[in-house]
C-alpha positions as YAML, in Angstrom:
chain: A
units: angstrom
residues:
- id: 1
  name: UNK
  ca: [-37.70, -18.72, -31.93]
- id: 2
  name: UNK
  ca: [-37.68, -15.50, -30.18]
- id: 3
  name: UNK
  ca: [-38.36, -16.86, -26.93]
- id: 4
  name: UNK
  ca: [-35.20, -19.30, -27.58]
- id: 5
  name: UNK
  ca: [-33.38, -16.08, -28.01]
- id: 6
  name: UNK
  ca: [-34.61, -14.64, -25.06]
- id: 7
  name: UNK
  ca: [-33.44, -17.52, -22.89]
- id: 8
  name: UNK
  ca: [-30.05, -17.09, -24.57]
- id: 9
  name: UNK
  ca: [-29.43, -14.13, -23.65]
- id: 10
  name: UNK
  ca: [-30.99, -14.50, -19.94]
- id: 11
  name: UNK
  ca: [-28.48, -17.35, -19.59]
- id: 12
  name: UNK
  ca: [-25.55, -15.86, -20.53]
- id: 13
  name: UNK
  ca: [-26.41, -12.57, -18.58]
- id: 14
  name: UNK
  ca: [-26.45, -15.20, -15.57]
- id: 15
  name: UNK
  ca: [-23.26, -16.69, -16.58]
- id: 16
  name: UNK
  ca: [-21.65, -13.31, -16.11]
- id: 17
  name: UNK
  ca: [-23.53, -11.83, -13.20]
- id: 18
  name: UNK
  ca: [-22.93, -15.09, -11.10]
- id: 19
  name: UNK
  ca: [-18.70, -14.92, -10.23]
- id: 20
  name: UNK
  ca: [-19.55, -11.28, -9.25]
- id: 21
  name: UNK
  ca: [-22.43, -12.51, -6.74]
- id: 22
  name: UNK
  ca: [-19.74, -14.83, -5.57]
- id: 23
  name: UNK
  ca: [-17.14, -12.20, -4.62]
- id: 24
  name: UNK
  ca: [-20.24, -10.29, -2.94]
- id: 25
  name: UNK
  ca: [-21.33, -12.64, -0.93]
- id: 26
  name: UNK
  ca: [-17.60, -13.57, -0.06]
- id: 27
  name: UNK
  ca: [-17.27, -10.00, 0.89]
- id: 28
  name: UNK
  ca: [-20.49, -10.07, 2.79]
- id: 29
  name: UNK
  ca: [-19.48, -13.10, 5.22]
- id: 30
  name: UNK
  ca: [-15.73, -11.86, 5.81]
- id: 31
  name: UNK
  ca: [-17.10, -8.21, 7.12]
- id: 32
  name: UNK
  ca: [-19.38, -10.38, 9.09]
- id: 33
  name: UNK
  ca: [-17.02, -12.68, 10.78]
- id: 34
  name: UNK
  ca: [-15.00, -9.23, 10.98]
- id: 35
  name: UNK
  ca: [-17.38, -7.83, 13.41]
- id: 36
  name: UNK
  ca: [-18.42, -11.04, 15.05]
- id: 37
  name: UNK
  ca: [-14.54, -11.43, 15.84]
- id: 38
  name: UNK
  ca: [-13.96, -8.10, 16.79]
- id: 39
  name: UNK
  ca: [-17.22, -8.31, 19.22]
- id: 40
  name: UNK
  ca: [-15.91, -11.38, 20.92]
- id: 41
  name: UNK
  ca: [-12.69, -9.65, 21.82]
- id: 42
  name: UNK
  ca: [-14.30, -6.91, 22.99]
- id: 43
  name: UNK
  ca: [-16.20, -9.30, 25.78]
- id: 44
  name: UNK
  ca: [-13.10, -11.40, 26.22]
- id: 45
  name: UNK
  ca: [-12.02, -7.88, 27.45]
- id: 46
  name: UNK
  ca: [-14.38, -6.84, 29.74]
- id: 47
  name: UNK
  ca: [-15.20, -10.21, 31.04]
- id: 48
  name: UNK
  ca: [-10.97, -10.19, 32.06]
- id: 49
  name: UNK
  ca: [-11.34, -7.12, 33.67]
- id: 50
  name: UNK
  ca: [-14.33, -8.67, 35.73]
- id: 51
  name: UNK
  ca: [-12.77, -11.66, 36.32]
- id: 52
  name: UNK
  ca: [-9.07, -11.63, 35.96]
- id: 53
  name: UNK
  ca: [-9.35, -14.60, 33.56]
- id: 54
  name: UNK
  ca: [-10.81, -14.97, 29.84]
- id: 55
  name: UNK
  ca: [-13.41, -17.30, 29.38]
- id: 56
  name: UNK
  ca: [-13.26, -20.36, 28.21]
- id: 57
  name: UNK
  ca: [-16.75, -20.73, 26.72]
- id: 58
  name: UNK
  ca: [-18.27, -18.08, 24.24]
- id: 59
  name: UNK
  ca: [-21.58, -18.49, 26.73]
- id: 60
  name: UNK
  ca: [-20.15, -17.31, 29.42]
- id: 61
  name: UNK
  ca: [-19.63, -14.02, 27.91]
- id: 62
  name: UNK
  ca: [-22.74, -11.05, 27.49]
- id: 63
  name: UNK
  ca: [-22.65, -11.24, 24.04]
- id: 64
  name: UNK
  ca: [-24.78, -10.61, 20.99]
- id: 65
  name: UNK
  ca: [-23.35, -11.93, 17.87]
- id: 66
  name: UNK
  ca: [-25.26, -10.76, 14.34]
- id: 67
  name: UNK
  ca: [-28.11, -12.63, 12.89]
- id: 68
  name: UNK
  ca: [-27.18, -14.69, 10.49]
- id: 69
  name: UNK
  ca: [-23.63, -16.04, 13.09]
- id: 70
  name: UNK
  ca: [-26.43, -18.28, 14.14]
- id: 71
  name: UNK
  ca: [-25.57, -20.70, 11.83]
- id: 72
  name: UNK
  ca: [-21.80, -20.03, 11.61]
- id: 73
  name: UNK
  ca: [-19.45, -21.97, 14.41]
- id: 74
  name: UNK
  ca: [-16.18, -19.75, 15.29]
- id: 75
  name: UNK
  ca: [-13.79, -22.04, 16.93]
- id: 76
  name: UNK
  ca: [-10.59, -21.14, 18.27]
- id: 77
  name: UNK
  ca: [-8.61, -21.34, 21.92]
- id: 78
  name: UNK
  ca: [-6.74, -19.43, 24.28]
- id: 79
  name: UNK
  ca: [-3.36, -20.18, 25.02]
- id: 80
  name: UNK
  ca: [-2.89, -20.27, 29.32]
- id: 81
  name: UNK
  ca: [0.39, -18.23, 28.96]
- id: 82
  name: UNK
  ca: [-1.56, -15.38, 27.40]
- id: 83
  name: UNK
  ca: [-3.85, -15.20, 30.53]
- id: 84
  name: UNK
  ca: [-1.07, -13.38, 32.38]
- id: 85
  name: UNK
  ca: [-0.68, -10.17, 30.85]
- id: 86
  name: UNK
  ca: [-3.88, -8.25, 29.69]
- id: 87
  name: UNK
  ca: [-1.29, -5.57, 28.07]
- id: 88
  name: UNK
  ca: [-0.45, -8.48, 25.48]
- id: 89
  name: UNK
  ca: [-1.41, -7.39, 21.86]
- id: 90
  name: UNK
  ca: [-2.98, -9.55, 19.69]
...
């Protein structure tokens, strides 16, 4: 009986605790998408200033991305009439 109890009470400590690991872990992966994104820009930058063009390929660019972006796919494009002006703000 008191190990019934026990269970109980584990269970609906879990039921509680798990919406707040959800918003965590939510949190967790937008900060690191945050600084993945914000690294990427950063070599679009100085790869334009190299080469007068952005790349089109995230390999061509020097770039470490954090650990676990591994197993995360970014996608996204560059418009051709952005190319032109490297005062444009994004």
């Amino acid at each position: 009986m008191e190990v019934m109890i026990v269970v109980v009470i584990i269970g609906i400590l879990a039921a509680l605790a798990y919406p707040n690991l959800e918003k965590y872990l939510k949190r967790a992966r937008q900060t690191e998408a945050k600084t993945n994104l914000s690294a990427i820009y950063t070599a679009q930058k100085i790869y334009f200033t190299l080469h007068q063009s952005y790349a089109e390929d995230i390999n061509e660019l020097d770039l470490s991305l954090a650990q676990g972006a591994l197993h995360i796919h970014y996608t996204g494009s560059i418009d051709k009439h952005l190319q032109s002006s490297s005062r444009r703000k994004y």
